[in-house]
Each structure stands twice: as structure tokens, then as C-alpha cells.
C-alpha positions in Angstrom: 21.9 -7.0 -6.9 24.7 -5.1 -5.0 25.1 -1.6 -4.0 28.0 -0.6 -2.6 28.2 3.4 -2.5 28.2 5.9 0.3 24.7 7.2 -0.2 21.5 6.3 1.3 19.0 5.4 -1.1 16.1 3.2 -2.5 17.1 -0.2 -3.9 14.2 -2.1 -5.7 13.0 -5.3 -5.9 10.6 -7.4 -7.6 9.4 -10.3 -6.3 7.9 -12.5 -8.9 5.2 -15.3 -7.6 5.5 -18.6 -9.3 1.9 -19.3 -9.1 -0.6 -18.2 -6.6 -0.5 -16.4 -3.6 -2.0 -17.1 -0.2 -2.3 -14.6 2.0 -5.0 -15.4 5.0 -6.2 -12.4 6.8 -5.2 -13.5 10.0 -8.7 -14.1 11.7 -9.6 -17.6 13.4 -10.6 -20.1 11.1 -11.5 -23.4 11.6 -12.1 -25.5 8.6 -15.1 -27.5 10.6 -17.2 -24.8 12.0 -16.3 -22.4 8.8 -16.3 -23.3 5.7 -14.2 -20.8 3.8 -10.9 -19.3 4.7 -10.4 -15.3 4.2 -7.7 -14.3 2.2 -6.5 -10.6 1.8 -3.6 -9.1 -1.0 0.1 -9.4 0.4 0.6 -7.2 3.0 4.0 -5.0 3.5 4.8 -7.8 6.1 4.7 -10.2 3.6 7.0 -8.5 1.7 9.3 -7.6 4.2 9.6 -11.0 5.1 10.6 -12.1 2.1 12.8 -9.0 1.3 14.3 -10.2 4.9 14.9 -14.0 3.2 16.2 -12.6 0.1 18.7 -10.7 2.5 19.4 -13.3 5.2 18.2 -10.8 7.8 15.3 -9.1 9.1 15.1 -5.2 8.1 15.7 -3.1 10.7 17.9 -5.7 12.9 21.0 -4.8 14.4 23.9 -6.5 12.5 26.1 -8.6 14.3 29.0 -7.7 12.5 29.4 -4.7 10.2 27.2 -2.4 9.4 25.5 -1.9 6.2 24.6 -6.0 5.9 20.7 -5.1 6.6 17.9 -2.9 5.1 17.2 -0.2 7.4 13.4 -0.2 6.0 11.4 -1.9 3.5 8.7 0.0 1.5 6.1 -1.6 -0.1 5.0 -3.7 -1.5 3.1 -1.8 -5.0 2.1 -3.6 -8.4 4.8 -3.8 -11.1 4.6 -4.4 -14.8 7.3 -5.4 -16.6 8.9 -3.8 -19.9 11.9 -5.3 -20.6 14.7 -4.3 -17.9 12.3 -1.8 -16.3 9.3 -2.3 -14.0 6.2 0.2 -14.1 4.5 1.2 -10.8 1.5 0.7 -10.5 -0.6 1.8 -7.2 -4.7 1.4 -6.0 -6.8 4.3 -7.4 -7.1 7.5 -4.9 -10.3 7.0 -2.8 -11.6 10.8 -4.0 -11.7 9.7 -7.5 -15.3 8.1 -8.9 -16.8 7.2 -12.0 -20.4 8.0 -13.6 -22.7 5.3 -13.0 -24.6 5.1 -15.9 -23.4 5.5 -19.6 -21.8 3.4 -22.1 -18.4 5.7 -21.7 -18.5 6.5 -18.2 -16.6 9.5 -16.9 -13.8 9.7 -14.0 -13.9 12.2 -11.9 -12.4 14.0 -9.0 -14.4 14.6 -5.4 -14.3 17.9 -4.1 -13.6 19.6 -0.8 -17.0 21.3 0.2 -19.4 22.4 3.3 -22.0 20.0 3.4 -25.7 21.1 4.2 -26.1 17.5 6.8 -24.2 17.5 9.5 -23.7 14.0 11.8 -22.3 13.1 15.5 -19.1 12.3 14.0 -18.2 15.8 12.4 -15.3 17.6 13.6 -15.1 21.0 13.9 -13.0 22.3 10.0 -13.3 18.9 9.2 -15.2 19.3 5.4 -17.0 17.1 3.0 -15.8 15.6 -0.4 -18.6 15.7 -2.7 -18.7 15.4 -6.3 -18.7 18.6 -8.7 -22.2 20.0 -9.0 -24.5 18.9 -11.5 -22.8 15.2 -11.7 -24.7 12.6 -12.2 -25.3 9.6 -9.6 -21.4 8.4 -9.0 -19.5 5.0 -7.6 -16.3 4.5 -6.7 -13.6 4.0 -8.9 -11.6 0.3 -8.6 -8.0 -1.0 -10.2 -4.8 0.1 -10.4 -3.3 3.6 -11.3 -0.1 3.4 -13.5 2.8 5.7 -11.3 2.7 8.6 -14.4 -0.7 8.7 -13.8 -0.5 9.2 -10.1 1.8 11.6 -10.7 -0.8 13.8 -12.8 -3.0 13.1 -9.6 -0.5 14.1 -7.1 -0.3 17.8 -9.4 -3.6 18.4 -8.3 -5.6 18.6 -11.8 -6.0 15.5 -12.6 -8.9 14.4 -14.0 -9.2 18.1 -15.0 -12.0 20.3 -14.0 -15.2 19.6 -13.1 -15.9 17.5 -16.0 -13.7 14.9 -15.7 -12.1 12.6 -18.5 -12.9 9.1 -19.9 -12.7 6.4 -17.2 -11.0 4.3 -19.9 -8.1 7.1 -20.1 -7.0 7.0 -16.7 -4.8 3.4 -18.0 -6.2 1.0 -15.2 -5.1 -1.7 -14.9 -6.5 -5.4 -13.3 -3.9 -8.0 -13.3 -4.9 -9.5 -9.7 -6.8 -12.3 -10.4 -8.9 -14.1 -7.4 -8.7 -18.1 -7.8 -11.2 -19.7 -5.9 -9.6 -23.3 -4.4 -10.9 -26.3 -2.3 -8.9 -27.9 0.6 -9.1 -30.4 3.3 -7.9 -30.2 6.7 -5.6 -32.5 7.9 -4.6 -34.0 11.3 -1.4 -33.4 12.8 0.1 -36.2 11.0 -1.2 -34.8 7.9 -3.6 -37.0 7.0 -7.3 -36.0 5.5 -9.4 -35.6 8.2 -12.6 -37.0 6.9 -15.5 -34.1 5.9 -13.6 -31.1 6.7 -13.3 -29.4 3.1 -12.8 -26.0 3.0 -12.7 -22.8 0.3 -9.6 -20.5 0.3 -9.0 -17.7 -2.7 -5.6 -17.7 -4.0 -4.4 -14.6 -5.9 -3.1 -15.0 -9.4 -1.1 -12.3 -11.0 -0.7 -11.8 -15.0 2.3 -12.9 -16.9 5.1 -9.7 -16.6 3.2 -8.7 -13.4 5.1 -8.5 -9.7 5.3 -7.1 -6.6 7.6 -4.0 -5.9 9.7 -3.3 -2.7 12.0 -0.1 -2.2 14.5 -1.1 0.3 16.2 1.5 2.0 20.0 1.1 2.1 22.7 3.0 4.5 26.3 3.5 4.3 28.6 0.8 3.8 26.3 -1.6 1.9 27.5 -4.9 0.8 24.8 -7.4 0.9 23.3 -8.9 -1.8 19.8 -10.2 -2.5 18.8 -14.1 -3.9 16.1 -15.9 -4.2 13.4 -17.6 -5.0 11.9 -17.3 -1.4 8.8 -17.8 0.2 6.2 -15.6 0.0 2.9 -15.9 1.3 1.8 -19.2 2.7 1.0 -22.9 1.3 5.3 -23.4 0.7 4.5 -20.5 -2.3 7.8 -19.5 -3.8 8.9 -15.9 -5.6 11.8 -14.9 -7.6 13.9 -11.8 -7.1 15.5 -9.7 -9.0 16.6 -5.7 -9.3 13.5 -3.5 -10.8 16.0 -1.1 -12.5 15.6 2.4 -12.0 12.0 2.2 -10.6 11.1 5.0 -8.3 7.5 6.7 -6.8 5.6 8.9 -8.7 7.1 12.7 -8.3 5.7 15.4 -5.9 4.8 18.4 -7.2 7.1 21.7 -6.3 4.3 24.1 -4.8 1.9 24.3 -2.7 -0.6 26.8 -2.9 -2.6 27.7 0.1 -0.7 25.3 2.6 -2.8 22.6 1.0 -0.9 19.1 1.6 -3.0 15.9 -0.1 -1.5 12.6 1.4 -1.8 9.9 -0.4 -1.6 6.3 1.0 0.5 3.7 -0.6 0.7 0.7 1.1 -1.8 0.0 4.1 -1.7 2.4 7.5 -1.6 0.8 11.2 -2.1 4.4 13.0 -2.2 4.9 17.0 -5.8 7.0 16.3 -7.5 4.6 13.7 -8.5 5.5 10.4 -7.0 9.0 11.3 -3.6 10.1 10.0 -1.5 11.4 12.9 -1.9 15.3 11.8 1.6 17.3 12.5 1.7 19.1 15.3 0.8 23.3 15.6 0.2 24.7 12.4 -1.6 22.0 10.5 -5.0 20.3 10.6 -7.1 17.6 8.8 -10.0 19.2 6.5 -11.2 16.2 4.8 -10.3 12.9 4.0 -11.5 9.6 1.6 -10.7 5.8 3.2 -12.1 2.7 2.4 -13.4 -0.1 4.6 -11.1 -1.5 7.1 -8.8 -4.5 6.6 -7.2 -6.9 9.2 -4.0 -7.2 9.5 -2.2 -10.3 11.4 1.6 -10.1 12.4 3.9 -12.2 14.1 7.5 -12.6 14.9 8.7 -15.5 13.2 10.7 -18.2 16.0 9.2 -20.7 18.4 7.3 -18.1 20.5 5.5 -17.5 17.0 1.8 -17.5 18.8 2.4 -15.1 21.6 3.5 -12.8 19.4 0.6 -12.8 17.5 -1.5 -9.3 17.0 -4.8 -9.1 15.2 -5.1 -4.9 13.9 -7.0 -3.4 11.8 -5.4 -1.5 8.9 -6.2 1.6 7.0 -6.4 0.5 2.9 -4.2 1.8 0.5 -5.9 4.4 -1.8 -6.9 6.8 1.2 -6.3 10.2 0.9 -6.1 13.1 3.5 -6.4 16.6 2.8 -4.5 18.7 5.5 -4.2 22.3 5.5 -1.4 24.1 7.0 -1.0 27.9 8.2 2.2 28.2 5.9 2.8 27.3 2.4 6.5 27.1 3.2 5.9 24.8 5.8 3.6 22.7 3.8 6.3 22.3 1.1 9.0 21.4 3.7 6.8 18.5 5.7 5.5 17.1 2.2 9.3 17.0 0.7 10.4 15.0 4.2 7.8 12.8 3.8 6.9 11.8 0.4 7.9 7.9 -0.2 8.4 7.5 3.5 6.8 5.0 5.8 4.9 7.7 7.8 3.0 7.8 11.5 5.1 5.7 13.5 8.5 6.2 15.0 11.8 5.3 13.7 12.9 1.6 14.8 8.9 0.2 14.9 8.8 -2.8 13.2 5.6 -1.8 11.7 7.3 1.1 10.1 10.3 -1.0 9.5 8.0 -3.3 7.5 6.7 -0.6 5.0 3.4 0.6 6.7 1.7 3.5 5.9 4.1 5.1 3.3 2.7 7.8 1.9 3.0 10.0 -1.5 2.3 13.8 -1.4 0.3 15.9 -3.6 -1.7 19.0 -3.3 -5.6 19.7 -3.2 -8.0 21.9 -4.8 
């Protein structure tokens, strides 16, 4: 697992759980006033951690002898499926995209960008509705996991087509993160039961041929070279490594008519403004966007001084989607290509963007 060229580029890696993962949200818990413990997917700090055990050093970190012995950024983490030597991508369905409520077949569609007749205290001035194609029926969101080819469609801009949508079974979904409900008892300091204090935690189970993905982002000179297993997640849960092959993220597509820019979010956001994307400056603005509920996120800086490091935020999910509009469709096409597959809204060096944060994928809208 060893690349030692000149170029800057994305190495891969999957990082295959042995058996469950336990990944706690990061709010208080206490196993005698609450009786179960909240437990969220891995985050990209997860995986950078563990990308950062694989490597013997923390991404981002100033070697201490030659350069090129550290990843400059990690990106991830998304789903993987396994064929072979290769891994398949595989990323949360976009937020815009719903599904017919009723009906034995139900259809997928796309929301649309439209002026809405209600207006609240929280619209913004250009700042438009998505709202299904007329004459749908009643809709709900869409859930799963969106095979990279797929995405790509998506990212094209017809995709489903029309206003009519295609088969919510043809979209390839996939569901291979399994919750596992599990029963615990807390234990003193010397680890022993402490008599009446049992607990519920859920435990996430992948498929067999399933993993998590992370594109690490190499510079010159590079010599190091990934091992494992390693921790990942907590409860002493162990992951193997090894290279995904030629994986890389779904493609962009070459124009961009209109100046219309769709962002798509890969991995969960941890913005300055909240659930809003930090829009670039002078000739571009936000006309619509699609999130989903809020998750928190807990950090820390592993060492002795692990608890004042501790920060509680709250991230935006991946899945969201942006619609930004720009003045020029040359520009548009020049801050998409810069920023598709990069960890996006934070400045370079932050160890949130360091850890894979809020990349984003490009696309354009309708």
C-alpha cells in the first residue's frame, strides 16, 4: 500500500470492520439516569483516526523528519462494496430526490426549484423552494444508499428524468448498515458490574463484502505505507485495511448551463453559518437547498488532555444539496472543477477539514 511518485493524488482505503461498530454520538450519557446510549454512523473523524493508526501519524501533522511520511487530508469516509479487487462507492441518496407514497411500484423522483405561493420568517430574499413536479402525488423522502454510477447520472442533472420520474427499485439502493440493538452494564472503575445499571447501545453491522472508504490525499515524496487491523470506533472494535484499487468519486459533468452549480454533500458539514454552505464570494448566491435533520458530532484530540479538548457541534448530514447560482457560467465551471471531491468550507490546515468534513461533489441543476 505504497505510493511513491511525484504527483499529488487520492490513495484509497477500505477499512473493513470485524464485527460491529460503536460509534456514540458524543452527548452525556449516564447509564443510571438514561437508559440507552445514542449511537450515530462513523463519522470522518473516525475514519481519520484510524487512517492516522494505519499510518502511524495524524493527517495533516507536520513530520518530524521528511516530508511526504503523512496524509495531507483524509476524505471520507463513503460505503464500499466489494467486487473482487475493486470497491464500488456507494454514497446517501441526494436530499431533493423522493419517492411516491402510495403504490405497489412506487416512483423516484426529482424536487424542483420553484416560487412558492407561502412565504415564512425565515425566507431569504432569491432564496426558492424545492417542490415536487406538478401533478405528483403525496411524496416522502427517499432513504439508502446511491451506487457512485448512479450519482453520477444525478450529478448530470437528468436524473431521474423528467417530471415523471423512474422506478424507485431502478435507482440500485442499496441497505447494507444493519442497526444491532445490544445490552450493557456499567462498571466501576475497577471494572466490576455495578449492580442495576444496564443499559441499551446500537451497534452497526455491515454486510459481508461491505466497508468503509477513505481517499487520502498524498504529496510529493511519499513513502509511507498503510497496516492494519486498527481500531475503529469504540468498545476495542478492530478493522482491516487494505488498498480499494482504482476507486475514485463519481465524475462532474463538463457544463454548466445558466451558472447553475448543484453541491452535493458527501460526508457530514461542520460550517461557521450552520446548516448554510459558505456561498463564494461576489458573483454567486444560494437559490435553494435540501438538508436533513441535524447530527451531533463529538471531537477530541486524542492524549492526556483528551477532556478539555472535547467539543460537542452540530453537523450538517450527508445527502444535502445546495443549488447556487452564479453570474457566469465560466466561473461556475471553474469553482465546481476546484472543488469537486474536496473537503469544502473551512481553511486549509483545520483539523476539521483535515479530517474529511464537508467534501463535496458537483453537479448542475434544472
Amino acid at each position: 500500500m505504497t505510493r511513491q511518485n511525484g504527483q499529488r493524488g487520492l490513495f484509497w482505503l477500505a477499512l473493513v470492520p470485524r464485527d460491529t461498530v460503536l460509534i456514540r454520538d458524543g452527548r452525556s450519557f449516564d447509564a443510571a439516569a438514561d437508559t440507552t446510549a445514542l449511537t450515530v454512523r462513523p463519522w470522518p473523524s473516525t475514519v481519520a483516526g484510524a487512517v492516522a493508526a494505519a499510518f502511524g501519524a495524524e493527517p495533516g501533522a507536520t513530520p518530524d523528519t521528511a516530508p511526504g511520511t503523512v496524509p495531507d487530508e483524509v476524505r471520507g469516509p463513503v460505503l464500499g462494496h466489494s467486487a473482487g479487487e475493486e470497491w464500488e462507492p456507494y454514497f446517501p441518496v441526494p436530499a431533493d430526490l423522493v419517492q411516491e407514497a402510495e403504490g405497489d411500484k412506487p416512483y423516484a423522483l426529482r424536487l424542483r426549484s420553484a416560487a412558492a405561493d407561502v412565504q415564512t420568517d425565515l425566507d431569504e430574499a432569491g432564496l426558492r423552494w424545492l417542490m415536487p413536479p406538478s401533478g405528483t402525488r403525496k411524496v416522502k423522502p427517499l432513504s439508502g444508499w446511491m451506487p457512485g454510477r448512479r450519482l453520477t447520472e444525478y450529478l448530470a442533472g437528468d436524473f431521474p428524468p423528467g417530471d415523471q420520474g423512474i422506478p424507485a427499485s431502478d435507482l440500485g439502493l442499496a441497505d447494507p448498515l444493519w442497526p444491532e440493538l445490544r445490552v450493557g452494564l456499567a462498571r466501576e472503575p475497577s471494572r466490576q458490574a455495578r449492580t442495576g445499571f444496564l443499559y441499551q447501545a446500537t451497534h452497526w453491522r455491515l454486510e459481508e463484502e461491505w466497508g468503509f472508504l477513505a481517499g487520502c490525499v498524498l504529496g510529493d515524496g511519499w513513502d509511507r505505507t498503510a497496516a492494519g487491523p486498527v481500531q475503529f470506533g469504540g468498545r476495542g472494535r478492530m478493522a482491516d485495511v487494505e488498498a480499494a484499487g482504482k476507486m475514485s468519486w463519481p465524475g462532474m459533468p463538463d457544463e454548466f448551463p445558466g451558472g447553475r452549480v448543484l453541491v452535493y454533500l458527501a460526508t457530514p458539514a461542520l460550517w461557521p453559518d450552520g446548516w448554510r454552505i459558505p456561498v463564494p464570494p461576489d458573483d454567486a448566491r444560494l437559490a435553494g437547498a435540501a438538508t436533513g435533520e441535524p447530527e451531533p458530532v463529538a471531537t477530541i484530540t486524542p492524549g492526556r488532555n483528551w477532556q478539555a479538548t472535547r467539543a460537542l457541534r452540530w453537523a450538517v448530514p450527508a445527502g444535502s444539496v445546495y443549488l447556487l447560482e452564479f453570474d457566469d457560467e465560466a466561473r461556475a465551471r471553474k469553482w465546481a472543477a476546484a472543488n469537486h471531491g474536496t473537503a469544502y468550507g473551512r481553511d486549509a490546515g483545520d483539523p476539521l477539514r483535515t479530517a474529511g468534513f464537508g467534501v463535496v461533489l458537483t453537479g448542475v441543476w434544472r
